[in-house]
Structure formats: structure tokens, C-alpha cells
C-alpha positions in Angstrom: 0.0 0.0 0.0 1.6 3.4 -1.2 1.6 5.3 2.2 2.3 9.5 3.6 2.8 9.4 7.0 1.7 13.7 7.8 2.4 14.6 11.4 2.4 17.9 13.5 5.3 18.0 16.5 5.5 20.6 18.7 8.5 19.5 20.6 9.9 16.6 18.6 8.1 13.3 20.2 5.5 12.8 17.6 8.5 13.6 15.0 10.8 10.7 16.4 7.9 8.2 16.8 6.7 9.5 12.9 10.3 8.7 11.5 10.5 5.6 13.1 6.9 4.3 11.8 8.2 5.7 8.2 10.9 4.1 8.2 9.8 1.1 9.4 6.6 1.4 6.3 9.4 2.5 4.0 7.1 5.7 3.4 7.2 8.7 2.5 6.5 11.7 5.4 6.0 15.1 5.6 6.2 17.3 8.6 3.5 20.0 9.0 5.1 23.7 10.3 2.8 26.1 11.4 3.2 29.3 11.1 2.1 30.1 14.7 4.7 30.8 17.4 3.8 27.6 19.7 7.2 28.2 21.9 8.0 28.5 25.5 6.9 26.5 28.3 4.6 28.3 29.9 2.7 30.7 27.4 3.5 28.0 24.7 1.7 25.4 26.3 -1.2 27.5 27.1 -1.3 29.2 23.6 -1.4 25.3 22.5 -3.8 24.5 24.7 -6.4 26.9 24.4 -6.3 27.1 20.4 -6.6 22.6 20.7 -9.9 23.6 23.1 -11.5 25.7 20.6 -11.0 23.1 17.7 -9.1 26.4 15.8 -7.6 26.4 12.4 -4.0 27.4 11.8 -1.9 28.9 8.9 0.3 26.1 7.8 3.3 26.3 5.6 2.8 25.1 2.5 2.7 20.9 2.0 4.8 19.5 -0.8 3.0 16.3 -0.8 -0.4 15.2 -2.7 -2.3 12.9 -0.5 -4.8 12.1 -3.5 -1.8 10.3 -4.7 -1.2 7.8 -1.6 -3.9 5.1 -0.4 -3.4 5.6 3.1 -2.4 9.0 4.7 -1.0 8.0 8.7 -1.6 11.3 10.5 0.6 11.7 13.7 -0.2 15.0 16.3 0.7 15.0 20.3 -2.7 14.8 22.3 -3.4 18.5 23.8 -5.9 17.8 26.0 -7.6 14.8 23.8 -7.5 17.2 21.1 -5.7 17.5 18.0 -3.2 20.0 17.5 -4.5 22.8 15.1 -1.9 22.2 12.1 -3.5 18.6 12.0 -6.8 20.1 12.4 -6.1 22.7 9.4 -4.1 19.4 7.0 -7.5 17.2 7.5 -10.4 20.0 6.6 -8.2 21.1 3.5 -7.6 17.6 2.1 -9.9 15.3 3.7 -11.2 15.0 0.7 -8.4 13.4 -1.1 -8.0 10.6 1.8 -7.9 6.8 0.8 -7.8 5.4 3.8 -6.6 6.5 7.0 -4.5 5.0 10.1 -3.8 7.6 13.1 -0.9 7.6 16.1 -0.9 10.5 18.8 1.7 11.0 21.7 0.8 11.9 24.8 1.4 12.1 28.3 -0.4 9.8 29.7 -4.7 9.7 28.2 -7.1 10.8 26.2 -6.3 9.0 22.7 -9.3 6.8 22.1 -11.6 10.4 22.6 -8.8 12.4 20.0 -9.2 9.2 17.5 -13.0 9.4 17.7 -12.3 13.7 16.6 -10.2 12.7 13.8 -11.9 10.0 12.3 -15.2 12.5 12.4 -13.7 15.2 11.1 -11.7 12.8 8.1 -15.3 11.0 7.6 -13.2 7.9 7.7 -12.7 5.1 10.6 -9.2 4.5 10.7 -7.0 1.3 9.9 -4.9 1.0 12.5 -4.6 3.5 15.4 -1.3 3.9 17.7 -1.5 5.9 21.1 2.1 6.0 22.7 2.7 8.0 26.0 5.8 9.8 26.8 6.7 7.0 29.5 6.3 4.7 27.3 9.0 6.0 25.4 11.4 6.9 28.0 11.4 3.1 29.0 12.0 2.0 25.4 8.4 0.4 25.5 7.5 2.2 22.7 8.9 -0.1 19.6 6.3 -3.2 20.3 3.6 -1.1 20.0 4.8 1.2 16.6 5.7 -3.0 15.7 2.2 -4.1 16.4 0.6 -0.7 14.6 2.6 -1.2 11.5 1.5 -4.9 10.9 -2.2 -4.0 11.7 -1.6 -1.4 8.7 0.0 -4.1 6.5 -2.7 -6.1 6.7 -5.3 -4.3 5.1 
């Protein structure tokens, strides 16, 4: 299955855990950059936060990548308060049209996945293949790889 993995990171989790499902999939990926400052601890995190609540829409950078031209499109984004980040937001209501298929992964710190899955797959009007929910202590005890393991054979099989 010709596969884009698209995926919004704020601090660089969901970009290691997207490379390393990419690479596993030997797919292509594309990282979305918003044009919204989203630094800084404290008023970073609450800008994030707050715009996530609201379900708001961001400027993205431009995307070199045609998802009509993929059968499944893997969307990655961390889990702000079981919401999707706005650049993820934004990517889905400007090309869920184009969507195959669909698989989804979100880091975390710790829940709220299954209710940020049900958001997506509403707003992609697709369920999903395959969905991957990995928490930041997951990942700091290496228990992270069976799970990205048992996500990408779920998506293989289809």
C-alpha cells in the first residue's frame, strides 16, 4: 500500500515516533510547520492548549505532498488535552477529501487518545486502519517499539 505518514510535533516526540513508523513502512513523510509561534513552556503550552480547546484552524506552511496520490495517509499529532493539535486540524479540513484510507498515532502524556481518534476520524469522515497511542513513558522506557511494531502490521494487513 503506497503510504504518507503527515504529522504535526511541537516538541519533537511525535517527530521521532513518525520517523521511526516511516521508516519502518518505508514511506514517505512530511512534517506540517505552522506558522504560529507555539514556543516556550509556559505561554507556549497555554497558547497550544487553548487554540486545541476551541478546535481552531491554523496557517500552515505550504505541504509538498499530494495525499490524492497515496492510499493511506498516517496522521501523527501529540494529544493536547484529547485534542488534535491545530496544524493537524487545518491538514484534514483542506484535504480530507483526497483521503484513501486512514491510520492515526498521537503522543501523549499519559490519556485521552481513544476520545482524540474518535475527533479525527469525524472530522476525516473515515474510521481509521490502524490506530497507535504511545505516552511519553512509554518512550522513555524503550516500550514504545512493540507497539509502533504491532501498529505497522495492523496497517499491512489491510
Amino acid at each position: 500500500m503506497n503510504s504518507l505518514l503527515v504529522f504535526y510535533s511541537r516538541k519533537g516526540t511525535t517527530k521521532k515516533i513518525a520517523e521511526l513508523v516511516s521508516n519502518s513502512l518505508n514511506c514517505e513523510y512530511e512534517e506540517l510547520i505552522d506558522t504560529k509561534k507555539r514556543t516556550g513552556f509556559i505561554i507556549g503550552f497555554l497558547k497550544c492548549g487553548y487554540d486545541a480547546m476551541r478546535e481552531k484552524m491554523t496557517k500552515l506552511h505550504e505541504t509538498q505532498k499530494n495525499p490524492e496520490l497515496y492510499d493511506l495517509i498516517i496522521l501523527g499529532t501529540p494529544n493536547w488535552g484529547s485534542r488534535m493539535t491545530p496544524a493537524i486540524r487545518t491538514y484534514i479540513s483542506d484535504n480530507k477529501t483526497k483521503f484513501k484510507n486512514v491510520a492515526l498515532f498521537c503522543t501523549e502524556g499519559g490519556r485521552g487518545g481513544p476520545e482524540l481518534f474518535e475527533q479525527i476520524a469525524k472530522l476525516c469522515e473515515k474510521e481509521p486502519l490502524s490506530t497507535l497511542e504511545i505516552t511519553k513513558k512509554e518512550i522513555k522506557n524503550d516500550n514504545h517499539i512493540e507497539k509502533i511494531n504491532s501498529f505497522i502490521q495492523e496497517i499491512s494487513s489491510n
